[in-house]
N, C-alpha and C positions, 0 to 999 in steps of 0.2 A: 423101372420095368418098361420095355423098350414097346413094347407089344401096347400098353397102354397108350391114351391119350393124356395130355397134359391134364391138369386138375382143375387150373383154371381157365383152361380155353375159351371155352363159350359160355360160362356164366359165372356171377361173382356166388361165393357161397353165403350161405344164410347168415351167420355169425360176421364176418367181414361186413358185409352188405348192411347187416342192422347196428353196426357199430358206426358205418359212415353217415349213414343217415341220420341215428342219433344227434352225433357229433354236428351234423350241419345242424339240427333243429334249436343245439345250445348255441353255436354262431349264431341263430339267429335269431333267438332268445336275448343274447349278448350284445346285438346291434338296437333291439327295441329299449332296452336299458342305458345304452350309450346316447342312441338319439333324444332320450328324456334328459339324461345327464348332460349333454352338449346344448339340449335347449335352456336349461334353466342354469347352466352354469360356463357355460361356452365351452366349444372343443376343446382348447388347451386345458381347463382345467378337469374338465371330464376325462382326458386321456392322461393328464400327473396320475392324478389320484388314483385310475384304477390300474398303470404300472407299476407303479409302486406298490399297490393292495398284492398284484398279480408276483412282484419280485420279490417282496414277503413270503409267499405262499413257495413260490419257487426253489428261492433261495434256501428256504427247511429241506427241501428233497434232496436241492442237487450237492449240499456240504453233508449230507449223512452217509453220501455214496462214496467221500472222502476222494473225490476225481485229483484227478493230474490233472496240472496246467497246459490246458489245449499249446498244441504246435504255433508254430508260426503259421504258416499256411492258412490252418484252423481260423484263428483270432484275427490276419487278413478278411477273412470272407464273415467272419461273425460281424467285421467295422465296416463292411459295406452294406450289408444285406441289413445292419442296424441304424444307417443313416437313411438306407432309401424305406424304412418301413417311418422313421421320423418324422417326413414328410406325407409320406401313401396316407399313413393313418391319419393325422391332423387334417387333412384336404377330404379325407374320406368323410370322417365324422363332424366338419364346418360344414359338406355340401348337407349331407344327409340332417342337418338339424333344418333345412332351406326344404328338400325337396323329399317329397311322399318317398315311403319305405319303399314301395316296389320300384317304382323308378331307379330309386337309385339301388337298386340291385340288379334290376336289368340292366343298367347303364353298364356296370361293374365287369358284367360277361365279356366284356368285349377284349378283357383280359388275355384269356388264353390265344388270342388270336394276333395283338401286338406282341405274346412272347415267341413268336414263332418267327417274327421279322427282327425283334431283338437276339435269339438266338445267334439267327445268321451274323449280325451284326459283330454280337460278342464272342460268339463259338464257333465261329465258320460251318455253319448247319446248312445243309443246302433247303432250300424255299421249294417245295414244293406247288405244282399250280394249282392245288386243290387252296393251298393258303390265300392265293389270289383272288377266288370265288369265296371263299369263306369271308374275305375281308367287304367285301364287296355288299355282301349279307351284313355281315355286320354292325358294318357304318351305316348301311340302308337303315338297320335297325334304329341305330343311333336320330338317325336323321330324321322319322319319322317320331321319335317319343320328343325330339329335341323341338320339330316343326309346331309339333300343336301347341308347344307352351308358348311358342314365338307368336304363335297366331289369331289364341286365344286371351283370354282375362288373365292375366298374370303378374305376380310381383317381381319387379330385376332381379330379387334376392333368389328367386327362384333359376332363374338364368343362371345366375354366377354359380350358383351352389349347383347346377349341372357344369357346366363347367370346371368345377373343382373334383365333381367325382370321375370326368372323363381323364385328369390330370392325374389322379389316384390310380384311375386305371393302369396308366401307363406306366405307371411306375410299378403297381401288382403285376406288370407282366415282367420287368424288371426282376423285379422281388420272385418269381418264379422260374427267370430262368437262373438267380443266383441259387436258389435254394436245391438246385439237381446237383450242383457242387457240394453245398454243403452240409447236405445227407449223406456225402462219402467222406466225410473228415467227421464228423461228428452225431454223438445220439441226441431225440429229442429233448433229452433233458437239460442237457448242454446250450441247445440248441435254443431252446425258449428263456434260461437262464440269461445267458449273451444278449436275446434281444432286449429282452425286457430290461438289464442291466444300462445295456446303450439307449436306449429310449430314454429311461428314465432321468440317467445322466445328464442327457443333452435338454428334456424338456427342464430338469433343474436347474440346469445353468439360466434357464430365462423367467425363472420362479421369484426373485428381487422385484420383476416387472411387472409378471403377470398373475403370478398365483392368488389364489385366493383360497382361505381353508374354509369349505364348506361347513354348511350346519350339519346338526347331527342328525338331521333328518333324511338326508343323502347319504350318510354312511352306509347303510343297508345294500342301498344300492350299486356303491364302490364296490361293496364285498363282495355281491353278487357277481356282478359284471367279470369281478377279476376269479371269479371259482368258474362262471360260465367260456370261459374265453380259455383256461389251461384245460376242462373237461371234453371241450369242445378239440382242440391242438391233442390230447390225450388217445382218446377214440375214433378221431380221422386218423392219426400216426399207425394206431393199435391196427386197425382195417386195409391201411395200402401195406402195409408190412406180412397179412397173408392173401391176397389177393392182385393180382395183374392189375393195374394202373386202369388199362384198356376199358375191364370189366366193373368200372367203379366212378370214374371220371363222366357221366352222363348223371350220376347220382346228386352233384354238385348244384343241375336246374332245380331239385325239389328245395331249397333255397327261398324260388320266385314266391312258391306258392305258400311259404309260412310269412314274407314279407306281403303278400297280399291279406291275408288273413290278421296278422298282429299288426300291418296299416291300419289294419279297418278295427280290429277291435280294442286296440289301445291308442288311435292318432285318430280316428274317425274318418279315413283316408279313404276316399272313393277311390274304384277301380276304372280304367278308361278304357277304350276298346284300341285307342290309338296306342297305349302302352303295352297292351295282349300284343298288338299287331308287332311292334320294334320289336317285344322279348321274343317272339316265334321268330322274326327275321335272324335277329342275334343268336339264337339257341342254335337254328338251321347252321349259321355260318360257323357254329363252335365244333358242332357235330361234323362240318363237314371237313373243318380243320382237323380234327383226329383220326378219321379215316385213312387206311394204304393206300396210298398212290404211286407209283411206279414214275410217273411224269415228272420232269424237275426243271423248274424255270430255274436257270441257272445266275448268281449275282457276284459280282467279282466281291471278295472281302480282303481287306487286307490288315484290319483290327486284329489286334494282339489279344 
């Protein structure tokens, strides 16, 4: 109807909107689970275990649908976007057994704002100069959550393990701009099957060295982790699928405010003013990264 305005111009609708938010609060659900599990059993073996639990669960859905064996194309980008989450994850959930829940999810934002320089890099995307200030915000952010632990009472372990989540980061924007690809070759189903397929693969090849098969007391929480991690990927997919990106993509900070809360109520994780301060720097520079700008710092590319 021509006459009408778009459906979702100016805002997301109810049903989309409370499916993504859901969806974030089992993410992050799924990370206070992980960070128990990487504490008392190290990352590596806290991320086998609940790939595996997660490519069990998977693998029932995605062999009933009786799929065709993805293209070439396809299975190309399922083996990149599955070695760079190989890493992203391990560095993510090592840093975060080191450093307070909200920290490291403030740290983590700084995501969408490296994929906008990787973009360019890999896509020939032009850079706009809102990205420039947005980065600028950003890394202030960064800089300022990063400052106080340098300056204050702190363990190195603490350092490293910010460091390893800003190393994650880079690669989740990585892992974002591959994955605008490969939501046009394939559906979610597919799509979480592959990774978890390749994750699990690759951490098994190092299973001789490092694995260790937890007590049964941890089982639970394998289980857990890996029902919260597909419900969560299930009902974010379900919400940008009726809903403009635009009008949903701001929804991703309510995040901070459940790792403030599950810090403090399952890690005893005090909250710091210098940490409000970098996540407001960071949020400002994310927000202002997705804004229209018409202006374009222009950057020569010449990546394939």
């Amino acid at each position: 109807m021509s006459g009408s305005p778009p459906l979702f111009e100016n805002s997301a609708p109810l049903l989309p909107a409370g499916a993504v938010l859901t969806g974030l609060l089992t993410f992050s659900m799924m990370d206070v689970v992980m960070k128990s599990l990487a504490m008392d059993l190290g990352a590596y073996n806290a991320i086998l275990w609940r790939v595996l639990a997660s490519l069990a669960i998977v693998s029932v859905i995605f062999f009933a649908r009786r799929p065709k064996m993805p293209g070439k194309a396809a299975r190309k980008v399922h083996l990149q976007r599955g070695i760079i989450v190989v890493f992203m994850s391990y560095l993510f959930f090592w840093g975060l057994a080191r450093v307070p829940l909200a920290e490291a999810i403030a740290l983590s934002f700084i995501a969408p704002i490296i994929a906008l320089y990787l973009a360019a890099v890999f896509l020939g995307e032009a850079i706009h100069r809102k990205a420039i200030y947005a980065s600028i915000l950003g890394f202030s952010g960064v800089l300022v959550i990063a400052w106080a632990r340098a300056t204050g009472d702190y363990d190195e372990d603490v350092l490293l393990g910010i460091g390893a989540i800003l190393v994650s980061a880079v690669l989740y924007g990585g892992n974002l701009v591959i994955q605008r690809t490969q939501a046009l070759l394939a559906d979610p189903i597919e799509i979480s099957f592959s990774q978890n397929l390749i994750v699990g693969v690759t951490f098994l090849l190092l299973a001789p060295f490092f694995a260790v098969v937890p007590d049964q007391e941890f089982f639970p929480y394998i289980g857990a982790g890996a029902i919260l991690s597909i419900t969560s990927a299930v009902l974010i997919a379900w919400g940008y699928a009726r809903a403009e990106a635009k009008n949903l993509i701001n929804l991703e900070y309510s995040v901070f405010v459940w790792a403030v809360i599950f810090g403090w109520l399952f890690f005893k994780e005090p909250i710091t003013l210098t940490t409000i301060v970098g996540t407001v720097l960071i949020v400002i520079g994310c927000i202002v990264a997705t804004r229209k700008d018409k202006t374009v710092a222009h950057i020569e590319n010449t990546a394939v």
